[in-house]
C-alpha positions in Angstrom: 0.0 0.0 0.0 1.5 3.5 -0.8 0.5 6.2 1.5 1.5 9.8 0.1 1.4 12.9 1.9 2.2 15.8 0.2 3.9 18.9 2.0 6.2 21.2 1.2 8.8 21.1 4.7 10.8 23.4 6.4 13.4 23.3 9.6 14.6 25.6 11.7 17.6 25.2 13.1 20.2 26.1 15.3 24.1 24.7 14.5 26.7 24.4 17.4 25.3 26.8 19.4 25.6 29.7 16.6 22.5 31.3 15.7 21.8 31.3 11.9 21.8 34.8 10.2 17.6 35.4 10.2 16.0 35.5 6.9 12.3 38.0 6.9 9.3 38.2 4.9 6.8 40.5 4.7 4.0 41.5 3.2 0.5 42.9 3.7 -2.7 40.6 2.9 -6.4 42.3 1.6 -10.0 41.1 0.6 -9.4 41.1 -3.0 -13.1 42.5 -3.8 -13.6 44.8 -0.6 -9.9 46.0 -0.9 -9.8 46.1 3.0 -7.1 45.0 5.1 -7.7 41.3 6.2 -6.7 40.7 10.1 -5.8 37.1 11.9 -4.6 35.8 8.7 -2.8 32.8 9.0 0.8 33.1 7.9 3.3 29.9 8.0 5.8 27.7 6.2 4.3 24.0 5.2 5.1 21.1 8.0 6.8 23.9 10.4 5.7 25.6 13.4 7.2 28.6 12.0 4.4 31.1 11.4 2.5 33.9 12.3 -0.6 36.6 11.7 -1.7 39.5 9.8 -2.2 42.7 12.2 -5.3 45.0 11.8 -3.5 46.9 8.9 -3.3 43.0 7.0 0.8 43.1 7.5 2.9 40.7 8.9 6.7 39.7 9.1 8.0 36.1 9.4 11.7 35.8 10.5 13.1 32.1 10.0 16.9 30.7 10.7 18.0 30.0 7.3 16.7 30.1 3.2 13.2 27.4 3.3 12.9 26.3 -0.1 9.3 25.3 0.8 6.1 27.7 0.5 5.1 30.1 2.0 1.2 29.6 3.0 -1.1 32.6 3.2 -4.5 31.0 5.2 -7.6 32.1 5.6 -11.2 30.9 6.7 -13.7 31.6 3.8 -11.1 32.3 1.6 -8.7 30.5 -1.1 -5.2 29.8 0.1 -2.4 31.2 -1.6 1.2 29.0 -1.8 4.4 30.9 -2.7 7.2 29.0 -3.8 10.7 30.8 -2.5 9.3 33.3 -0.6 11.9 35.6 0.6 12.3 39.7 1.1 8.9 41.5 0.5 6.1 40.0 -1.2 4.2 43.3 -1.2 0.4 43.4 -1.5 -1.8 40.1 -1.8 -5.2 39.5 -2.4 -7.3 36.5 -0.7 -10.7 35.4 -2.8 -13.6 34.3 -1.2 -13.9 31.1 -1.5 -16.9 29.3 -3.2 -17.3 26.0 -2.5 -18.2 23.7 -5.2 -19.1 19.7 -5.6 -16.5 18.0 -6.7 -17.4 16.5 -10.6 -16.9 12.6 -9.2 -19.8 13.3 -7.0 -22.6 12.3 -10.0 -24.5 9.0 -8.3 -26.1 8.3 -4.9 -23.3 7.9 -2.0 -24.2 4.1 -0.7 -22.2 4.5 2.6 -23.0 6.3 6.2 -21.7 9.2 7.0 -20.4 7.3 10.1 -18.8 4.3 8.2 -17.2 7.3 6.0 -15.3 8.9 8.8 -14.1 5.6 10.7 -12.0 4.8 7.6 -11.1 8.8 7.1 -9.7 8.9 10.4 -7.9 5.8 10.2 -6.4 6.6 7.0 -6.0 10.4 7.7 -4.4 10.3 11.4 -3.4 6.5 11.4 -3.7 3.7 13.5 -0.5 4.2 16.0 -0.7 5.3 19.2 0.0 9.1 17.9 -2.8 9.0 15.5 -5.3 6.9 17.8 -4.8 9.9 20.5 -6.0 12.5 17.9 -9.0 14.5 17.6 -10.1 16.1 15.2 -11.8 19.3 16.5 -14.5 20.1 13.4 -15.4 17.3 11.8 -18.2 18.9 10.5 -16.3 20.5 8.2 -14.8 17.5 5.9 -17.3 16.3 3.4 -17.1 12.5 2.2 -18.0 10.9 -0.2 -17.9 7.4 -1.8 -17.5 6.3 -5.7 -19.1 3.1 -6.1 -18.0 2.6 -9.1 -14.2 3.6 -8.3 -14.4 2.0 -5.0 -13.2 4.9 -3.8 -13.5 7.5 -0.7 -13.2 10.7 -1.1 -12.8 13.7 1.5 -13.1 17.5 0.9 -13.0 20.0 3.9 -14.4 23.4 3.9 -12.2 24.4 6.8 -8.9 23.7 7.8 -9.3 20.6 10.1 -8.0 21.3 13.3 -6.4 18.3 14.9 -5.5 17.8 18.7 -2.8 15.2 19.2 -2.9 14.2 22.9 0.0 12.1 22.4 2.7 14.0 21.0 1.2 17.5 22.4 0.6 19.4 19.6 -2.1 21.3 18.2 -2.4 21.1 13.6 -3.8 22.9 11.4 -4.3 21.5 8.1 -5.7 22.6 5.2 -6.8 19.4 3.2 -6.2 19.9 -0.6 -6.8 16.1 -1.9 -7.8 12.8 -0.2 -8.6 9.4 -1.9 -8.8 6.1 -0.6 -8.7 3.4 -3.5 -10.2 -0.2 -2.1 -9.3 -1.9 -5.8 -12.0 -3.8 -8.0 -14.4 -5.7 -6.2 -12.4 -5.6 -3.0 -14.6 -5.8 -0.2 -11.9 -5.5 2.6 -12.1 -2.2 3.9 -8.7 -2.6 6.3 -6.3 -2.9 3.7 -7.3 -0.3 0.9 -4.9 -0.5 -2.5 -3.3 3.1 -1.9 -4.5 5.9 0.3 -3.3 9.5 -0.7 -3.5 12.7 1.4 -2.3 16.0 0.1 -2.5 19.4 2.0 -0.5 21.9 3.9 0.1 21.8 7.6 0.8 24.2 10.9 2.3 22.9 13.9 1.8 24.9 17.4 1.9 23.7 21.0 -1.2 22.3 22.8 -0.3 23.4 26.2 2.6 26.2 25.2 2.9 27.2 29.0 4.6 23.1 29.7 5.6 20.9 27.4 6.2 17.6 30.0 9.4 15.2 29.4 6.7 12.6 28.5 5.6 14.3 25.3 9.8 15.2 24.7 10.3 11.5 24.5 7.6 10.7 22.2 8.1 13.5 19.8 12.0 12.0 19.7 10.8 8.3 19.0 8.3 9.7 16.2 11.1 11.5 14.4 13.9 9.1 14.8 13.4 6.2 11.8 11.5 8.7 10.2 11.6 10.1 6.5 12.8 13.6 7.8 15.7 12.0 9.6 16.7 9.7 6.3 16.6 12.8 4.7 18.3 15.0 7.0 21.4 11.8 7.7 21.2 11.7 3.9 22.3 15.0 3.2 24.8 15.1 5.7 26.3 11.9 4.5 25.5 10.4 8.2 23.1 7.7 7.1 25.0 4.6 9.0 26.0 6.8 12.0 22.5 7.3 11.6 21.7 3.4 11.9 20.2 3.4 8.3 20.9 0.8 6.0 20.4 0.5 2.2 19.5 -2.5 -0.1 19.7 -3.0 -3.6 17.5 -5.8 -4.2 18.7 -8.3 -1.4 21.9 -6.7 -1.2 23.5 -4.5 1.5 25.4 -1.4 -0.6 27.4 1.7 0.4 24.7 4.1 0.5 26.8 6.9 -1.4 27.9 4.3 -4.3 24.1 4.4 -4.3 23.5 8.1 -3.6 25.5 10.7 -5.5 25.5 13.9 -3.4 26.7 17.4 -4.0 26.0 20.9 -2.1 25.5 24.4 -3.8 24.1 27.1 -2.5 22.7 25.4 0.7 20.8 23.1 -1.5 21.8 19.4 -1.4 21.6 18.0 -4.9 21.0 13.8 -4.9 21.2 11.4 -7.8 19.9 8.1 -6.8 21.7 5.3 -9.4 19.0 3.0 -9.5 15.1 3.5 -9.2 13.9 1.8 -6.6 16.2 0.9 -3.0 15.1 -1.0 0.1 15.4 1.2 3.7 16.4 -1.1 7.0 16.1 1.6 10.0 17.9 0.3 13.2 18.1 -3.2 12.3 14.3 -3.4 12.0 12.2 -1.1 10.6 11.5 -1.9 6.9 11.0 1.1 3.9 11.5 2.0 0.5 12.8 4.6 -1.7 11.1 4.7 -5.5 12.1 7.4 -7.6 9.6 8.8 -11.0 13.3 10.8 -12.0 16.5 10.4 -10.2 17.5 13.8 -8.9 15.7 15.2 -5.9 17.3 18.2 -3.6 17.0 18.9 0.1 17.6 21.9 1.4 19.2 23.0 5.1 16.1 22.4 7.0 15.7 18.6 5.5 13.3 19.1 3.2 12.8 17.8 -0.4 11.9 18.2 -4.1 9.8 17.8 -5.9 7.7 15.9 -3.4 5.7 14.2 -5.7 9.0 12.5 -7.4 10.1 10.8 -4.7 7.6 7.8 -3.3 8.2 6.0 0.4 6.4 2.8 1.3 6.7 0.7 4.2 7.2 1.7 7.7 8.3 5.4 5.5 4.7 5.1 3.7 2.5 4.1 6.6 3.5 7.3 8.3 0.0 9.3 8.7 -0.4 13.3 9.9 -1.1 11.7 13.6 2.6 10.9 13.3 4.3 14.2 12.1 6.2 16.0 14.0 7.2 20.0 13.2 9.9 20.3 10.7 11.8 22.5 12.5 12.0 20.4 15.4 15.7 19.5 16.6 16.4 16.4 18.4 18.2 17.3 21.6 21.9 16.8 21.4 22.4 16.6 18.0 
């Protein structure tokens, strides 16, 4: 089963104990009929918790540690989303459209299923089945519309709202605007546990569900659901740290050297990766089981860990199964390294 979810990521980070030079943004954001300033707009880089608001004059400035070559999301309720690629120095004057929210063209015959059948398998496929994404909640569920393709066999989810999760496990509070979801059961399958691919696609905001105490116990478990995780392949693969790292690359049955595997090259803050052959197995800590399947063979991460173009490079296993319950901010740092 291949599990996508598509987001543009950021990290911020500190190195040795130096503090990065800042990078700003700024801008100012307006109702694009009314022309009047728009206030409480929500103002973030994709996957972070690195964000902030409009002001009642519609401006805002966003400082992050270093260059994030994800976007740059401009949010707000009744209104379309707008997603700039490289956002840096001032982006001047933008205008937000209402939104009008339309039917989707799949929805054309009668939806056979319950509205409550509908959301069981939504938030199982949505915020997983682990102990993260069993100890979410999602806050407005009245939001997210369903609806199910008989003849595709497939689930589909569309949210008016950015769905606001509460993950009492790992003690965070997301955001997430929900672009694209489809849950594809295959012809005739009638097995509604083990769907043929599940795909999620939207942007996400990260802040703290009780900012005034974050408790050792939710420290720990925000380290074990980063560690083994794509981030950290990506981050141990761009430092060239992937066996200090305890991950270990196959080519077919074959343990290889992952950089006789991995061609890698830095310009401009960017890591630049060539990946030799298509498709490589992922063994994480002697146990954990992945995959690494690339649609073209170079992809780029930048100094924060994340990488492009997102929808070029495809994770299954333990890497696939990985569901928005088990996310953690892509600026956090693990303590100590």
């Amino acid at each position: 089963m291949k599990f996508n979810i598509t987001l543009l990521l950021a990290l911020f980070i500190f190195g040795n104990g130096i503090i990065l030079a800042q990078h700003t943004v700024v801008g100012s954001v307006f109702d694009e009929e009314t022309k009047e300033p728009l206030e409480g707009v929500s103002v973030f880089y994709d996957g972070t918790s690195i964000g902030t608001s409009t002001d009642e004059k519609g401006t805002f400035t966003l400082i992050s540690g270093k260059p994030i070559s994800a976007s740059l999301i401009i949010s707000f309720i009744g209104y379309t989303s707008q997603l700039f690629e490289n956002a840096s120095g001032g982006l001047g004057a933008m205008y937000l459209k209402e939104n009008a929210v339309q039917l989707n063209e799949i929805v054309l015959k009668p939806d056979t299923w319950s509205r409550e059948k509908k959301l069981n398998i939504f938030r199982r496929e949505f915020l997983g089945i682990s102990t993260a994404g069993l100890n979410c909640k999602i806050k407005n569920e009245d939001d997210i519309r369903l609806y199910y393709n008989q003849e595709k066999n497939s689930l589909y989810a569309y949210a008016e709202a950015p769905i606001m999760i509460e993950n009492k496990y790992l003690d965070y509070l997301i955001r997430y605007n929900l672009y694209d979801f489809e849950v594809n059961f295959g012809i005739r399958n009638t097995d509604l546990f083990n769907p043929r691919s599940s795909y999620t696609a939207g942007t996400l905001f990260f802040s703290e569900l009780h900012p005034e105490e974050t408790k050792k116990r939710y420290l720990k478990r925000r380290r074990e659901s980063f560690l083994g995780s794509p981030v950290h392949f990506m981050r141990s693969l761009s430092e060239k740290k992937l066996q200090e790292e305890k991950f270990k690359i196959f080519k077919g049955s074959f343990e290889v050297d992952p950089y006789s595997e991995f061609r890698v090259t830095y310009t401009d803050e960017i890591t630049t990766v060539i990946q030799r052959t298509k498709k490589l197995a992922i063994l994480y800590d002697g146990s954990e089981q992945s995959s690494i399947d690339l649609k073209q063979p170079t992809f780029y991460i930048d100094a924060y860990g994340n990488h492009n173009p997102i929808r070029d490079v495809l994770f299954s296993g333990v890497f696939g199964a990985q569901r928005v319950g088990d996310l953690v901010p892509l600026d956090y740092v693990v303590e100590g390294r």
